[in-house]
Steps between C-alpha positions, in 0.01 A plus 500: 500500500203543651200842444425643814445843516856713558647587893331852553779800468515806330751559179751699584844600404444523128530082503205500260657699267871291556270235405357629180829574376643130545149405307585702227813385474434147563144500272631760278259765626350541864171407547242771701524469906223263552513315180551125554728344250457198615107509422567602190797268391769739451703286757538157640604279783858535446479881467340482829750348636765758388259766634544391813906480444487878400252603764758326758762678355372841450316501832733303752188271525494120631193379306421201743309194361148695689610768279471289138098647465481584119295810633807661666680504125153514245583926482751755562251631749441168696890443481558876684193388713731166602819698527334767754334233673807299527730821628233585746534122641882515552478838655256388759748188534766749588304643734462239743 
């Protein structure tokens, strides 16, 4: 995974709070909106990876490869910021 900075989009939805609450229950409590838990080793790699399984899940998301930027996943807040960002890019898709 790469750091660049998240795809621009709004949180909306309640998706940061649906991602709190599988923190909590993965971490055993769910860390503040923009805290990174990767930054401050409460997770790993692998967690990452099912991060990405449950935001796929939850959000009927593809995560492409372009997508695997530790930024989109490093908060609740940058995840809802990815999830907005990536609903926003399939509606316009649809559009055409």
């Amino acid at each position: 995974m790469t750091s660049r900075a998240p795809a621009a989009g709004p949180p909306d939805d309640g998706v940061t709070d649906e991602v709190r609450s599988y923190l909590a229950e993965a971490l055993g409590d769910a860390p503040g909106p923009g805290e990174d838990y990767f930054a401050t080793g409460r997770v790993n790699s692998l967690f990452a990876l099912q991060l990405i399984v449950f935001v796929e899940a939850r959000f009927g998301l593809v995560v492409e490869p372009e997508d695997l930027d530790l930024a989109h996943f490093r908060t609740a807040t940058a995840i809802a910021s990815f999830v907005a960002a990536k609903r926003a890019a399939t509606d316009a898709a649809g559009r055409r």
